[in-house]
C-alpha positions, 0 to 999 in steps of 0.5 A: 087242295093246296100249291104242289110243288112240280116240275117236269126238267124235260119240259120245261123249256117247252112252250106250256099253254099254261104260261098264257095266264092272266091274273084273275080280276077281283074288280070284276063285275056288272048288276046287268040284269040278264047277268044276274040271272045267268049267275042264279042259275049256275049258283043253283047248280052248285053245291056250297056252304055258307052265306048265300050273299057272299057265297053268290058275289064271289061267284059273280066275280069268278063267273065273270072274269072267266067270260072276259077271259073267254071272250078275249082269247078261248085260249087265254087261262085265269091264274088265281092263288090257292093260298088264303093268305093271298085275300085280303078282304078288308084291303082298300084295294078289295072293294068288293071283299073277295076272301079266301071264298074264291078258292071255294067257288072254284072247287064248286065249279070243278065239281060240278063240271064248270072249270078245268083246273091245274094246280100250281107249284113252288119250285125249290130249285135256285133257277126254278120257275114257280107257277100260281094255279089256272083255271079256265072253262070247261065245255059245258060252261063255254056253251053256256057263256055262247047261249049268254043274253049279255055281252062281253061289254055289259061287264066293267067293274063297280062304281066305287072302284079304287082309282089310285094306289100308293107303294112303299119303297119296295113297289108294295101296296099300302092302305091309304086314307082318302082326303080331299085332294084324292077325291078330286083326282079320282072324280077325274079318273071316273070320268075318263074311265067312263068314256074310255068304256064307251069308246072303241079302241084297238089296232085292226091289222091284229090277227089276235088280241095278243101283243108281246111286251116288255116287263116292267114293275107295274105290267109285270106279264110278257104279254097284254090283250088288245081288247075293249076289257083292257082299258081300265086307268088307274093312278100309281103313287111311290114311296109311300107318298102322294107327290112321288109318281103318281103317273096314269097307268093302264089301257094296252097302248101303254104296252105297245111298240111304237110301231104298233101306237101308230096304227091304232083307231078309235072309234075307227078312226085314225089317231095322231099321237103328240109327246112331250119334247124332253120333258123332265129335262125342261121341267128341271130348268123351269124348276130353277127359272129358266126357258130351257128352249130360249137358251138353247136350240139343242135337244138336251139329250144331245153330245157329241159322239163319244169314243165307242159310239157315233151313232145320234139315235144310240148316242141319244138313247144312251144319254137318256137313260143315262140323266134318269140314272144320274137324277137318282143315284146316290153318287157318280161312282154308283152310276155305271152299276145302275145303268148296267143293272137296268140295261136289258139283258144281252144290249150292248148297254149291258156291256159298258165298262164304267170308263165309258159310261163316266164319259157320257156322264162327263158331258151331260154333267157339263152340259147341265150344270146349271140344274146340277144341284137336282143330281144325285137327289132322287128327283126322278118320282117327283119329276114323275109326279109334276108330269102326271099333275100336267097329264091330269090337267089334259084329261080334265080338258077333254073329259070336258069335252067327252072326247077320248084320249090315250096317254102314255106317260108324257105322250098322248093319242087323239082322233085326227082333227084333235090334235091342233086343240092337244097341242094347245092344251099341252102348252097350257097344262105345261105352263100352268103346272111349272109356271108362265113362260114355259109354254113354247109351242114349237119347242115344248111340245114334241111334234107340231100339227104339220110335223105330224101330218106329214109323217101320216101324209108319208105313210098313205101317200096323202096330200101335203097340205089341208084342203077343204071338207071335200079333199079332207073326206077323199083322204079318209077315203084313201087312208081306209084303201091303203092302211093295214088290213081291218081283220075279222077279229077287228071288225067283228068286235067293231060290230058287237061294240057298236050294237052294244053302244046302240043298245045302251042308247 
């Protein structure tokens, strides 16, 4: 069985059940003995050729992406490439040596009535759309998966699973070799992904696990999955070096709206989440010796209206995107291009000529001469780089702690009651990736404690000021009356988590 090429014109803009998709996770797998069992008895079933070890693994592993997939969305579909040149067995990145065998497995389990399939298609045309092959259960493999004496929980991955990655200037993986300093990072990763594993985190007004977002080079999908299987943090390194990116990338908070982050709980609780005020920014004038904050009171994303935009909050956005532009791109006159290049499709940014956008730059330029110097220089990675080395250190200080925290990139979300100590550690991570005297609380760090709890105090009618155990437990008692609605999908999956937490105990 090969790729097809197909396509239907008359319906190709209908919505197809088989765009919601997934990749399917090679990383996929537990040694829980009820799973074990569950994998023999299917293997028996089939009919195979080969090495029976490596015949079983490969089927472990599609066996058990299909029940994460099942578990999280019975609509939701694994897509998978039927081209061998796809397995790259002996990878860094394949601990588990999936090869060119998983096609097999999936022909067995089609035979034998386990999987329903849809062969993909490349599609010639200039504005055509290609699609990689789906597959999901059948009904007689679903009342299996029902019938399962293991959990959706029991399944993670192998211990031994990579935790970093490098690219190449083409966003390509690359091997790698290990050293000393790897280790140390991926001895961090380990453990954080250890209590993110133990830890319940989604958003409980979600009638269903899917959330829409927006595509970038690392999440390519339109769409995540707010489930317990979506946690799992790795680190991204770029231009195929190890001090350019390097940001922690993973878990679906990272893909929701800000709106969606502001309602999310863990362990059923209520979370605060505290950024990073302008941070490559300040970091750039660290770099060069100076207290950006001491010198000046103003956001540094901050200019005065322009000739076709007034508003503060655009102006501010603009002016954002714009320095990111103008630390990487080669020279001024290939600024305006870039910017449009990026802007999203129909935004009003798409449309601004280069006189205007030479404006802003003309102010930001003005505004920042002092780290001048780091424009046009590519700087970007790098900046990204010296922030992942902070957000390092903060999950060091709370995997210290055993308690769970979420990053998205240079923000950070903590149970409430944590984030007077996030606030703390932010200052010291700061201060000791960039140097002394860069530390300022009510400056570098975006939001402080009473900023914070003002904005949840808004939002649920609370009281404005700390009071004491008492007062604090009647707030959580009010905040559970009046925050969105815990829905079935929520609390059902709160439930089987906690048993499984139990259980483990």
């Amino acid at each position: 069985m090969t790729e097809e090429i197909w396509w239907d014109e008359e319906e190709e803009d209908a919505p197809n059940p088989l765009d919601y998709a997934r990749r399917l996770d090679v990383h996929c797998w537990s040694d829980h003995p009820e799973i074990n069992g569950f994998v023999d008895n299917i293997f028996q079933e089939l009919s195979t050729q080969g090495n029976a070890g490596i015949r079983r693994r490969h089927l472990k592993v599609v066996l058990l992406d299909l029940y994460v997939a099942w578990s999280s969305d019975p609509a939701l579909k694994i897509s998978y490439s039927r081209s061998p040149n796809a397995y790259h067995a002996g990878s860094i990145y394949n601990e588990l040596h999936i090869s060119r065998t998983t096609i097999d497995v999936v022909d067995w389990l089609i035979a034998a009535n386990f999987v329903e399939n849809q062969n993909g298609f490349f599609d010639r045309r200039p504005t055509g759309r290609s699609r990689i092959s789906r597959m999901w259960p059948t009904e007689e493999l679903v009342s299996l998966f029902r019938e399962a004496r293991f959990s959706v929980f029991d399944i993670s991955w192998q211990e031994d699973r990579l935790l970093i990655q490098l690219k190449d200037m083409s966003k390509t993986l690359i091997e790698f070799e290990m050293s000393s300093g790897l280790e140390n990072m991926s001895e961090v990763l380990q453990e954080y992904n250890k209590i993110l594993n133990n830890t319940f985190v989604s958003i409980p007004h979600l009638e269903s696990p899917r959330i829409e977002k927006e595509a970038d080079e690392n999440n390519p999908s339109k769409f995540d999955l707010v489930t317990q299987s979506n946690k799992f943090t790795r680190r991204i390194f770029n231009n195929s070096s190890f001090e350019e990116g390097g940001r922690f990338y993973g878990g679906f908070w990272q893909n929701c709206r800000k709106h969606l982050r502001n309602d999310i709980l863990i362990n059923d609780q209520i979370t605060i989440e505290i950024d990073y005020s302008s941070l490559h920014p300040t970091m750039l004038y660290a770099m060069e010796g100076i207290d950006y904050w001491s010198k000046e009171a103003n956001d540094p994303y901050s200019i005065e209206p322009v000739s076709f935009l007034s508003n503060p909050d655009e102006l501010r956005s603009l002016v954002k995107g714009l320095f990111l532009i103008l630390l990487n791109a080669d020279s001024l006159e290939t600024i305006p291009q870039a910017f449009r290049n990026g802007a999203a499709n129909g935004s009003p940014q798409k449309k601004l000529t280069n006189a205007q956008i030479h404006e802003v730059v003309d102010q930001i330029r003005a505004l920042h001469n002092e780290i001048e110097g780091h424009f046009h220089t590519g700087i970007g990675t790098h900046l990204q780089y010296r922030d992942s080395q902070i957000t390092n250190e903060i999950v060091r200080h709370f995997n210290s702690h055993d308690e769970p925290i979420l990053l998205v990139h240079d923000s950070y979300i903590v149970r409430q009651g944590w984030e007077e100590e996030l606030e703390l550690i932010m200052q010291r991570s700061f201060s000791d990736i960039m140097g002394e005297g860069f530390s300022s609380r009510e400056k570098y760090v975006g939001h402080t404690y009473d900023d914070v709890m003002n904005e949840l105090y808004a939002r649920y009618n609370f009281r404005q000021s700390r009071g004491t155990q008492e007062e604090e437990d009647e707030d959580l008692a009010l905040y559970r009356e009046v925050a969105p609605n815990k829905t079935e999908r929520y609390l059902s999956e709160l439930r089987l988590f906690n048993e499984w937490v139990q259980q483990a105990d």
